[in-house]
C-alpha positions as CSV (number, residue, x, y, z in Angstrom):
1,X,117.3,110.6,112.8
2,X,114.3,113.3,112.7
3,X,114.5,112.7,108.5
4,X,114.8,108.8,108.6
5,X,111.8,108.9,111.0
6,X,109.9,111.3,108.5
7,X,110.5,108.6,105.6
8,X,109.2,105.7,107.6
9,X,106.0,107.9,108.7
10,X,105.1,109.0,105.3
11,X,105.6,105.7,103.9
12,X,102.8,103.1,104.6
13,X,104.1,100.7,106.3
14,X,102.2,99.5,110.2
15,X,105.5,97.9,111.6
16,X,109.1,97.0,111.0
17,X,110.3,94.2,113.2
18,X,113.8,93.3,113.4
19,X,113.1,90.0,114.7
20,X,114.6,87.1,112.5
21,X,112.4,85.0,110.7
22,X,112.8,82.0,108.7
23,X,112.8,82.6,104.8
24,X,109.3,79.8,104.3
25,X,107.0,82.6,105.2
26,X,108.3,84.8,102.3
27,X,107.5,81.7,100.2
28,X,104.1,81.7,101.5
29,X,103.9,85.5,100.2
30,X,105.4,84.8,96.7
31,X,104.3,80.7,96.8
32,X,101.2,79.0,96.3
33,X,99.8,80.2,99.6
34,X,100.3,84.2,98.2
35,X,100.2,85.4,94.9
36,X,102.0,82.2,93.1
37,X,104.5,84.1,91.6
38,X,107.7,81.8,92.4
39,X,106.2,79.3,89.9
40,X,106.8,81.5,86.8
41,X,110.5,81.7,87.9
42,X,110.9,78.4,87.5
43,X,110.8,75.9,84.0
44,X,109.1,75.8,81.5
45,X,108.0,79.7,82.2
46,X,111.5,81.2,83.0
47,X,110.2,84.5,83.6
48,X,112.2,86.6,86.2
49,X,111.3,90.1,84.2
50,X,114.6,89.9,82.2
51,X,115.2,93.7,80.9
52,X,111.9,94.8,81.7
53,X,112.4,98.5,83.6
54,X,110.1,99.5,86.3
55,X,110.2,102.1,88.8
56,X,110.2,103.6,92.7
57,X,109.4,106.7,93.8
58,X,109.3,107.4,97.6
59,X,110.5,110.2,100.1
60,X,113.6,107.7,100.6
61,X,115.5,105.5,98.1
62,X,116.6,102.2,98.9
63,X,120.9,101.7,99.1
64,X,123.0,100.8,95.7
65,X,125.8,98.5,96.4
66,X,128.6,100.4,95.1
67,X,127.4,103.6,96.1
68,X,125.8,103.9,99.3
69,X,127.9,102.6,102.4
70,X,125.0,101.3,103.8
71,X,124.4,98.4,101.8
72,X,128.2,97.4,101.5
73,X,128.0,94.1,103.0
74,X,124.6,93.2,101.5
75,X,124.3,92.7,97.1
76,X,120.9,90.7,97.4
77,X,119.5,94.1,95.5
78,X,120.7,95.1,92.2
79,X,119.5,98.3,91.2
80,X,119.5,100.1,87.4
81,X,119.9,103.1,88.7
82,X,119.2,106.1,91.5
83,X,118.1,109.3,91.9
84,X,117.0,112.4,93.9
85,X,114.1,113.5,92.7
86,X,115.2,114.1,88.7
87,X,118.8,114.4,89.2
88,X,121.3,111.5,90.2
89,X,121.4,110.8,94.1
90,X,124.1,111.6,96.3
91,X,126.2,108.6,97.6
92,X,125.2,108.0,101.0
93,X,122.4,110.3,101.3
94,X,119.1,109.9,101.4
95,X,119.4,106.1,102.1
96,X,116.1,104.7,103.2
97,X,115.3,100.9,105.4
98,X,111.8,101.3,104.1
99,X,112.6,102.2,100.2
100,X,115.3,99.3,100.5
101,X,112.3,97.0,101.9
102,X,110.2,97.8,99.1
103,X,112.9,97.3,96.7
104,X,113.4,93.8,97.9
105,X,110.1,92.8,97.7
106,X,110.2,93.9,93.7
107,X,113.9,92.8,92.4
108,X,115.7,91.0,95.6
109,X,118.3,88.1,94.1
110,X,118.6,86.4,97.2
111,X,118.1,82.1,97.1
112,X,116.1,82.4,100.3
113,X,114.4,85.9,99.8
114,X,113.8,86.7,96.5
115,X,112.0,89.4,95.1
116,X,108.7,88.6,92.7
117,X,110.9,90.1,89.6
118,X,114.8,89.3,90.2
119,X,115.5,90.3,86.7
120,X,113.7,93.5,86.2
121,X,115.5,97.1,86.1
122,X,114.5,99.2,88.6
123,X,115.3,102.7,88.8
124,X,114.4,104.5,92.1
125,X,114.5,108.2,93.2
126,X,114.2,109.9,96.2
127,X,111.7,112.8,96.7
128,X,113.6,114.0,100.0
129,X,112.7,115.9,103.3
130,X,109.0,116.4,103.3
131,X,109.9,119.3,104.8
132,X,110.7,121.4,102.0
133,X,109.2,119.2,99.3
134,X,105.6,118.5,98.0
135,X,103.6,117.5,95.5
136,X,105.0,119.2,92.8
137,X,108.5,117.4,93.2
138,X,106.7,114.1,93.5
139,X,105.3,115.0,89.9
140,X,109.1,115.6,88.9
141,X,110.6,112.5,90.6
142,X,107.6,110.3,88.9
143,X,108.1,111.9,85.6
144,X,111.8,111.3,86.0
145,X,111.4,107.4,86.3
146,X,108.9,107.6,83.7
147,X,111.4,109.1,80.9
148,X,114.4,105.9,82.3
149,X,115.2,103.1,80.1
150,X,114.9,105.0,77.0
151,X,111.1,106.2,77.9
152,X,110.3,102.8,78.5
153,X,109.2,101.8,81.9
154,X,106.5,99.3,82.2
155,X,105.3,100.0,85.7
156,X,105.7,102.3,88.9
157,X,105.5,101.9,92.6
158,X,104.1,104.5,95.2
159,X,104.5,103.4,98.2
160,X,104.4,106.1,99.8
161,X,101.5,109.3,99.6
162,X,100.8,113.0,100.7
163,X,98.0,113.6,103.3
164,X,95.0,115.9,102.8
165,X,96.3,118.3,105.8
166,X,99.4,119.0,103.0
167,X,97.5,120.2,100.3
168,X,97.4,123.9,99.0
169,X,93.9,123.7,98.3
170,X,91.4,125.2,100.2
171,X,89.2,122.7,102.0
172,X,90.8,120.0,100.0
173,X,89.2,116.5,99.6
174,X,89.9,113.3,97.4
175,X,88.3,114.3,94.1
176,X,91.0,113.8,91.5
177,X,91.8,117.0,91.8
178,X,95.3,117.1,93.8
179,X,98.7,117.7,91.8
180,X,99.8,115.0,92.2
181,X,97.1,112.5,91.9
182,X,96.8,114.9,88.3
183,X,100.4,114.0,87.6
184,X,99.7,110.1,88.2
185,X,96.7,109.9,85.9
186,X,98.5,112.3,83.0
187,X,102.0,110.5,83.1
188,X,99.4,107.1,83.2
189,X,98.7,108.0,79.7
190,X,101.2,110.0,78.5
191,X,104.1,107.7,79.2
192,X,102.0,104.8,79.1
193,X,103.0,103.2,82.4
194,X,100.8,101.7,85.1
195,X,100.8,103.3,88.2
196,X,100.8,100.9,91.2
197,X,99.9,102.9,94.7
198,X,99.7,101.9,98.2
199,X,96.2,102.2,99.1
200,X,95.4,104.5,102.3
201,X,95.9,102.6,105.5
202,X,94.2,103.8,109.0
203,X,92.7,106.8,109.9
204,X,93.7,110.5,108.3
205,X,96.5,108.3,106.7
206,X,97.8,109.8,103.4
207,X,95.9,109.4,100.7
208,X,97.0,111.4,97.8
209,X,97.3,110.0,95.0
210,X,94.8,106.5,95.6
211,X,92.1,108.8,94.0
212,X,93.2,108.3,90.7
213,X,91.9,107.2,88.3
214,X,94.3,105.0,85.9
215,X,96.5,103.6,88.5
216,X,95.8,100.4,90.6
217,X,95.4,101.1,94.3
218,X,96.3,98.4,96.2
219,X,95.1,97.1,99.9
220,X,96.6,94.0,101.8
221,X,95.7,90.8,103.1
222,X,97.0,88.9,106.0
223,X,97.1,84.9,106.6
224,X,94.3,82.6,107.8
225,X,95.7,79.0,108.4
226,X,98.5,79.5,106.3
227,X,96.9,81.5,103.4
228,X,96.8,85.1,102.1
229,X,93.0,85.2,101.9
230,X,91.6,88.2,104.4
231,X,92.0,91.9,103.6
232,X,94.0,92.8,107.2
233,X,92.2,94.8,110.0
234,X,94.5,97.9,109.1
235,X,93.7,98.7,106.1
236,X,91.0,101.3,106.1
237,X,87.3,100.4,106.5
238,X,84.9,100.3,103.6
239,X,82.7,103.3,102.4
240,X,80.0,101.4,104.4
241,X,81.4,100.7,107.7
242,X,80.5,103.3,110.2
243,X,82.5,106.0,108.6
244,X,82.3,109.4,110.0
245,X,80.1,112.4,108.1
246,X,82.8,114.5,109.0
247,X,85.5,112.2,107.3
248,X,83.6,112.2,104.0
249,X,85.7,113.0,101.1
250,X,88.9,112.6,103.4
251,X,89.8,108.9,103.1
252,X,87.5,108.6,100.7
253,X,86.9,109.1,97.4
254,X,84.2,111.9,96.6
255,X,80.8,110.4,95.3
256,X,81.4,106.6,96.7
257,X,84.0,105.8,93.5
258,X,85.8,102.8,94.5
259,X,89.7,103.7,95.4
260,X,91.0,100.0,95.9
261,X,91.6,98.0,93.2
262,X,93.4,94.8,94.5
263,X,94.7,92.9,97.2
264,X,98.2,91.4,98.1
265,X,100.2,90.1,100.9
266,X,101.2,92.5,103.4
267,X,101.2,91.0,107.0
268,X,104.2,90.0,108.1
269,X,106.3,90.1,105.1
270,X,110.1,88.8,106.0
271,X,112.4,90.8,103.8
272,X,115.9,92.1,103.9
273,X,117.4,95.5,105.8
274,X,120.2,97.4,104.1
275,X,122.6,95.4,106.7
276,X,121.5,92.0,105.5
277,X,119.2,91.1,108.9
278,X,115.4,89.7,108.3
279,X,113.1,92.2,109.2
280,X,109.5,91.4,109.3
281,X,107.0,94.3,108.1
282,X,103.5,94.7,107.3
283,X,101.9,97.4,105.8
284,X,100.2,98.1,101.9
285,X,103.7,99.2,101.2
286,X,104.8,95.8,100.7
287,X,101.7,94.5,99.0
288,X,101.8,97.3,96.6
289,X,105.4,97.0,94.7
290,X,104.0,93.2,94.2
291,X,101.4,94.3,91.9
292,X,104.3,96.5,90.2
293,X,106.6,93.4,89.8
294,X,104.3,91.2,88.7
295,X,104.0,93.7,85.8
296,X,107.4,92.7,85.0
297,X,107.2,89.1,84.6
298,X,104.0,89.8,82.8
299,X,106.0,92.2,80.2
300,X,109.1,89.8,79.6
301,X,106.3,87.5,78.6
302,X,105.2,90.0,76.1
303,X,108.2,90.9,74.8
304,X,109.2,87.4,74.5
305,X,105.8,86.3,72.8
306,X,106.4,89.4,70.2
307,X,110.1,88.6,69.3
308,X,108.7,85.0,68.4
309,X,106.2,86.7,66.4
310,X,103.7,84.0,67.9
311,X,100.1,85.0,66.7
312,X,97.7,87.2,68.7
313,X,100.5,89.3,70.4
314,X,101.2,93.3,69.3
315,X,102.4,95.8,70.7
316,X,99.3,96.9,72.6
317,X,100.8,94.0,75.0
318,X,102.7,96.7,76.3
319,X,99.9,99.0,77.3
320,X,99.4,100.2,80.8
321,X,95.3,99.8,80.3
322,X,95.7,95.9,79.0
323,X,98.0,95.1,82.6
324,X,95.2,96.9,84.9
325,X,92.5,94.6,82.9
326,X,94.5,91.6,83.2
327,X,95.3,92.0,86.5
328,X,92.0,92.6,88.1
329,X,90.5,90.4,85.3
330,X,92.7,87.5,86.8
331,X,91.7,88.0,90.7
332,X,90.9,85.6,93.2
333,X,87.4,85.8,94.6
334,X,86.4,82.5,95.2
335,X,87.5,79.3,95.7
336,X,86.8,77.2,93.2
337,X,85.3,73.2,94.3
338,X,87.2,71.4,91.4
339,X,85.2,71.4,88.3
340,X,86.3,74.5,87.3
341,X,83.4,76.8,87.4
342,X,84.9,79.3,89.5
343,X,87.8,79.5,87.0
344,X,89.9,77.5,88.9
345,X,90.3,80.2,91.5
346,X,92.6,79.6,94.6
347,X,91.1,81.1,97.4
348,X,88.2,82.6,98.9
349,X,88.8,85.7,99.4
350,X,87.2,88.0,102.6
351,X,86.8,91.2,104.4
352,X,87.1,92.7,107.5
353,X,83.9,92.0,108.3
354,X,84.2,88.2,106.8
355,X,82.0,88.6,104.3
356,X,83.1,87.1,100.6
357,X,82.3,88.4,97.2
358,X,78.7,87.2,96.8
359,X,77.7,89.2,100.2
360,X,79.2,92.6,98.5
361,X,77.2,95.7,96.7
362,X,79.6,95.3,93.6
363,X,78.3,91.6,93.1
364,X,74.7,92.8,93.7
365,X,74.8,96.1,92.2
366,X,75.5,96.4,88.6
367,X,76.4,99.8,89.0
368,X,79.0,99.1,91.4
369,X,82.3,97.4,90.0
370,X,84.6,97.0,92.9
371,X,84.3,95.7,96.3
372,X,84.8,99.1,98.9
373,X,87.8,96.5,100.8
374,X,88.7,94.2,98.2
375,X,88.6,95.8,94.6
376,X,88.9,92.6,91.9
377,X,90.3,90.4,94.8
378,X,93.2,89.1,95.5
379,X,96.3,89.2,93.3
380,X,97.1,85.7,92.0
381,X,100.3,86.1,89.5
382,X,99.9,82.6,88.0
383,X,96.1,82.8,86.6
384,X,97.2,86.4,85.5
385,X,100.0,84.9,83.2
386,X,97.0,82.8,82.3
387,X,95.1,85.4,82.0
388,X,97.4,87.5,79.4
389,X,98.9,83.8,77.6
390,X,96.0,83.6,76.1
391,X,96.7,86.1,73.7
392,X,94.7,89.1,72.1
393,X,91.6,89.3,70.5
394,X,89.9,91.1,68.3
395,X,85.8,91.8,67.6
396,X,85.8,91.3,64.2
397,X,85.9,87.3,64.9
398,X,84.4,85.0,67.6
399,X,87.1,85.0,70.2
400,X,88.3,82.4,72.6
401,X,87.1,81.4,76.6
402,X,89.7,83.7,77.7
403,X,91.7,86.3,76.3
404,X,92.3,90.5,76.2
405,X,92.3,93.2,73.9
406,X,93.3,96.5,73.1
407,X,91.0,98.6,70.7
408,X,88.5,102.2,70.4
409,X,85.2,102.9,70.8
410,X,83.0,105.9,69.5
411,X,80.5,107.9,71.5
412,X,77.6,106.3,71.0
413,X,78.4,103.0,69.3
414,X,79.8,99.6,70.9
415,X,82.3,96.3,70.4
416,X,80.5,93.1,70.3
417,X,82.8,90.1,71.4
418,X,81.4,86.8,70.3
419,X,82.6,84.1,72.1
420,X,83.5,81.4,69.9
421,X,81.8,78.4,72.2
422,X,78.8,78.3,74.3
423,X,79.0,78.6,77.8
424,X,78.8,76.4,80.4
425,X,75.9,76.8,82.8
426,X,76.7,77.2,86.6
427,X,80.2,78.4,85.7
428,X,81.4,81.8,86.3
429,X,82.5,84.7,84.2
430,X,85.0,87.4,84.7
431,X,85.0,90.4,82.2
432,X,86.9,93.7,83.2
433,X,87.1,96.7,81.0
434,X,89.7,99.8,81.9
435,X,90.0,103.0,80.4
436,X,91.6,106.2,81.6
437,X,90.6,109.9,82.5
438,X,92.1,112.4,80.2
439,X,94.0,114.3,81.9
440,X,96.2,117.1,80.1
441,X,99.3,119.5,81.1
442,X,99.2,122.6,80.8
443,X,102.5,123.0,79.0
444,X,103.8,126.6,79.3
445,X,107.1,126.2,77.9
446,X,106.3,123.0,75.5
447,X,108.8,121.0,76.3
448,X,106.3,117.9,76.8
449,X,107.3,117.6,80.1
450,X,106.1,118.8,83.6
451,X,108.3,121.6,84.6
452,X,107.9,123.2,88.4
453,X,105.0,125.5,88.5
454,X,103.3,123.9,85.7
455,X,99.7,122.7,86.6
456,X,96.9,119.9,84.6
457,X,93.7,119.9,83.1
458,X,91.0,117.4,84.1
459,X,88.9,116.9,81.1
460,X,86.6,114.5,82.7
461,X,85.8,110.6,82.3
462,X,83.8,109.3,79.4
463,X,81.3,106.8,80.7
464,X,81.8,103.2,79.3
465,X,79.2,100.0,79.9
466,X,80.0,96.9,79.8
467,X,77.4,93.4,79.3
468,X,77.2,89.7,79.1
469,X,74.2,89.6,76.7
470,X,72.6,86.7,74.6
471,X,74.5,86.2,71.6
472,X,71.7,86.8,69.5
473,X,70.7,90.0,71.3
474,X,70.1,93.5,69.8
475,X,69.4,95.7,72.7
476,X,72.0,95.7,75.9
477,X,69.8,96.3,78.1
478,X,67.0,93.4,77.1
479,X,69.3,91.0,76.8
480,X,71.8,91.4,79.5
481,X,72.5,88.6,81.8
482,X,74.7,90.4,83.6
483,X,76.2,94.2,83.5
484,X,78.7,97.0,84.7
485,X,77.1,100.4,84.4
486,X,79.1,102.6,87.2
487,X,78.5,106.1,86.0
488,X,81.7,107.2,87.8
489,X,84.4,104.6,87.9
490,X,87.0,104.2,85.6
491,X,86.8,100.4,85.4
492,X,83.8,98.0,84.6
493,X,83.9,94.8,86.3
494,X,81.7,91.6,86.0
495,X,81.5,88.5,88.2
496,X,78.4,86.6,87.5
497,X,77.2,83.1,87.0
498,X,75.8,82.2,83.6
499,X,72.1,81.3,84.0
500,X,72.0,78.8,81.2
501,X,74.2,76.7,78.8
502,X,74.6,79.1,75.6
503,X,75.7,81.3,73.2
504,X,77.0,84.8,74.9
505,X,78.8,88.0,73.5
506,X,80.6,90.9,75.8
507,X,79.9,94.3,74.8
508,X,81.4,97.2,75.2
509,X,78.9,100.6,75.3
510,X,80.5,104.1,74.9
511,X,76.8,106.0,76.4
512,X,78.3,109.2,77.6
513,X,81.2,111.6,76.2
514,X,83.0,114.2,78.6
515,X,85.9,114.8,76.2
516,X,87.2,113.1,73.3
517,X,84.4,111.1,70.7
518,X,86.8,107.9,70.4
519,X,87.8,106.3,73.5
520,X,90.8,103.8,73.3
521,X,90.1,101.0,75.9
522,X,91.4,97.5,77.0
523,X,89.0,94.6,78.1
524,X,89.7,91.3,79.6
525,X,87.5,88.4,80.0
526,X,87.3,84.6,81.2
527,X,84.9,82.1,81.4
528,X,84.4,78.6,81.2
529,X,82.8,76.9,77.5
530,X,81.3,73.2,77.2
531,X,83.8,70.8,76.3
C-alpha cells in the first residue's frame, strides 16, 4: 500500500474518484467541446495513430492484459510493450491505477471511452520505489522508451516529476540544470522525440523536468458551460500573481522563462481503472498524455502523406521541433465571430484570473512569447491536423496562408518567408518558431547512450527572433508589425492583428550564438489572405 500511495503522490494527479460517470463527458474532453480529436477518428481522416510508437514513463506502469493479473478482466488497453526502468517488467509488479489512467487517456479501445490515439504503440516503463530511485534512473527509463520501436518513438509522456527537495544539488532551483531535466532536453534531440510533461500543479509540487527547454509543458483546463476553456484553479499561479520571494526559482523557472506551453482538459476526466470501473480524475496528468497522443494521429498523417509521395511532405515531418511548432502554432486563444479572422478559433480561452489573451504580457510584450498560465492556449487537435495538412514550405518561394517548415539558420543571417497573398486586414496571424538547447552527454564509455553515473553538458541557447514585417522591408526592426524577441525562451511566438490589407513576409533572425554557428529550426505560421 505505502508504494501504491508513493506512485499516486508523485504523479500529478488532484483526485481520483471512483464514482461512476456516464461516458458523454469523456466526449466532451476528446469532442468538439475539448480538444476535437474524435473527429479525426472518424471518415474521411481515419487517423487512430496506426503503427505510430509513443511512450510512458512514470514511477508506476499501467497493467498489460496477459501479464499483469490486475487487468484480467479489462482489454480496453492494448499495450506494445512494458518495462521496469530499462529492463522488461515483472508480471504483477509494479502495477499502477494512475499509469493505467494515463494510458487510457493515450491508446484506450473502448466504444464508450476511447483514448485520443486507439491505434498507436505505446511502450511504458516503470521507474519504481522513489525510495531507492532518482533522477538518474528516470534518465535510463526515458532513454529506454526512446531506443523502442526500432529507435523510433514519435513522442513521450511525463506525467509524473521529481521535486526540488530531491535533488543532489546544493541549494537547487529550476534552471535547466537538474539531471533529469538535462536528460529530457538531450534525448529531445538526440532521439528526436518530443517530450510532453505534466506541468507543476500546486505549491512545492514537483517540478523537475517542466524547466526544459525542448519539451512541451502542459497545464489543464476545466469546463465553463459545457466547454474546456479556463486554465483550472489548481494549476500553479502565474509568475505575476502574488508569488512568494522566497519561492523564486522553486516553481518557477529562473529568470521569468515561461515553463507552460499548452493547455488541455484535465477536470474531471472519466476514464477507466485496471478493474474496468469509471473513475473520474483531474489533474495535468491527464491533460498531458493528450498532447502526446495527439502526436500520434499527427504522425500517421505524416507517414501516410509521405508513402503517397503527395508534394510538400519529407521526412522533417517526423521531427520533434516541427510537432512543438504545430502544436502551439495551432492553439486556441480566441474565439473567432465567424468571418474567419481569428482563424476560425473555437474558444476563448482564460485564466485564473479570467483574463484572455489580449489582457496578457506575451500579447503586449514582444519579448514575451508565452502566456505565464496559458502558454499557446489551448490544445485544439483538429486545427492542428489543419495546421500540419497544409504541408511544408520552403523560403526559397512565396509560401502559402498556412503551412510549416523545417530548415537552418546561420549566426548572423535570417529566412525570409514571403507569403504568396496579401493579407487581410483585421484578421489575425499566428507564427511560432521552436528550436532546441544543445544539450550534450558526457559519454565516458561511448556507447552513445546514458549509462548510470554519466552526467550532460549545457552548451547554452542560441537566441532566435522572429517578425511579421512589410514585404518589401529591409531592416527587421523598421518594418516590423509585429515581433518575438525573448532573449531567453526557447520558442518565438506571435499573435497579432495585421494593421492593413498587404503584402507581409515572416522572418527568422539568428542575433545571438552560444554554441553552434548554424541553428536547425522549425516554424509554423497561419493567417488569413484576401480572397
Amino acid at each position: 500500500m505505502t508504494k501504491k500511495l508513493t506512485w499516486i503522490f508523485w504523479g500529478l494527479t488532484a483526485s481520483c474518484l471512483s464514482a461512476p460517470v456516464i461516458a458523454s463527458a469523456l466526449e466532451s474532453a476528446l469532442g468538439t467541446n475539448g480538444i476535437d480529436a474524435l473527429k479525426l477518428h472518424k471518415s474521411p481522416y481515419n487517423l487512430i495513430g496506426r503503427k505510430i510508437a509513443i511512450g510512458q514513463v512514470e514511477i508506476g506502469r499501467p497493467g498489460m492484459f496477459g501479464w499483469d493479473k490486475a487487468v484480467s478482466k479489462n482489454r480496453a488497453i492494448s499495450l506494445a510493450a512494458v518495462f521496469l526502468r530499462n529492463g522488461p517488467a515483472k508480471s504483477n509488479t509494479g502495477v499502477d491505477p494512475h499509469a493505467y489512467n494515463v494510458a487510457g487517456v493515450m491508446v484506450s479501445q473502448d466504444k464508450a471511452l476511447p483514448g485520443v490515439a486507439p491505434g498507436a504503440r505505446l511502450y511504458s516503463s516503470a521507474v519504481g520505489s522513489t525510495k531507492n530511485m532518482g533522477q538518474p534512473e528516470e534518465c535510463l527509463s526515458a532513454q529506454h522508451i526512446a531506443l523502442q520501436n526500432s529507435g523510433d518513438v514519435r513522442a513521450i509522456n511525463f506525467s509524473f516529476g521529481e521535486p526540488l527537495s530531491r535533488d543532489p544539488r546544493p541549494e537547487a532551483t529550476l534552471d535547466g540544470n537538474a539531471l533529469l531535466t538535462l536528460c529530457v532536453d538531450w534525448s529531445s534531440r538526440f532521439h528526436d522525440v518530443l517530450y510532453a510533461i505534466a506541468g507543476n500543479q500546486g505549491k512545492g509540487g514537483i517540478p523537475i523536468p517542466t524547466d526544459n527547454f525542448n519539451g512541451i509543458n502542459v497545464a489543464f483546463s476545466s469546463r465553463r458551460g459545457g466547454v474546456f476553456n479556463k486554465v483550472d484553479v489548481a494549476n500553479l499561479a502565474g509568475v505575476n500573481q502574488g508569488v512568494n520571494g522566497r519561492l523564486a526559482g522553486k516553481e518557477f523557472d529562473l529568470d521569468g522563462r515561461r515553463a507552460i506551453s499548452l493547455v488541455a482538459p484535465g477536470n474531471n476526466i472519466p476514464l477507466l481503472n485496471p478493474d474496468g470501473k469509471l473513475n473520474k480524475v483531474t489533474g495535468t496528468s491527464f491533460a498531458t498524455p493528450q498532447v502526446t497522443a495527439t502526436v500520434a494521429l499527427l504522425q500517421e498523417l505524416a507517414n501516410r502523406q509521405m508513402r503517397t509521395k503527395q508534394p510538400h511532405w519529407s521526412i522533417d515531418s517526423r521531427r520533434h521541433q516541427v510537432m512543438k511548432a504545430v502544436l502551439l502554432n495551432s492553439a486556441d486563444k480566441l474565439l473567432d465571430s465567424g468571418d474567419g479572422l481569428k482563424l476560425r478559433m473555437t474558444r476563448t480561452l482564460i485564466d485564473k484570473q479570467n483574463q484572455n489573451w489580449l489582457d496578457s504580457d506575451a500579447y503586449k510584450d514582444p519579448k514575451i512569447p508565452l502566456d505565464a498560465q496559458m502558454g499557446a492556449g489551448h490544445l485544439n487537435v483538429f486545427r492542428a491536423y489543419q495546421q500540419f495538412s497544409a504541408g511544408q514550405w520552403q523560403a526559397s518561394a512565396a509560401v502559402p496562408a498556412i503551412g510549416w517548415d523545417y530548415r537552418t539558420v546561420d549566426v548572423g543571417a535570417f529566412v525570409d518567408y514571403i507569403l504568396a497573398k496579401p493579407l487581410k486586414q483585421g484578421s489575425f496571424v499566428a507564427v511560432t518558431l521552436s528550436w532546441d538547447r544543445l544539450v550534450e552527454l558526457n559519454d565516458k564509455n561511448k556507447n552513445q547512450q546514458y549509462d548510470l553515473g554519466e552526467s550532460f553538458r549545457d552548451r547554452g541557447l542560441n537566441n532566435l527572433d522572429l517578425y511579421l514585417v512589410k514585404a518589401d522591408a529591409q531592416n527587421s526592426d523598421a518594418g516590423a508589425i509585429c515581433s518575438s524577441i525573448s532573449q531567453i525562451d526557447s520558442v518565438e511566438h506571435i499573435f497579432c492583428p495585421v494593421t492593413a490589407t498587404g503584402n507581409y513576409k515572416i522572418r527568422v533572425q539568428f542575433r545571438q550564438k552560444l554554441n553552434e554557428a548554424t541553428q536547425p529550426y522549425s516554424l509554423a505560421w497561419w493567417s488569413v489572405p484576401i480572397n
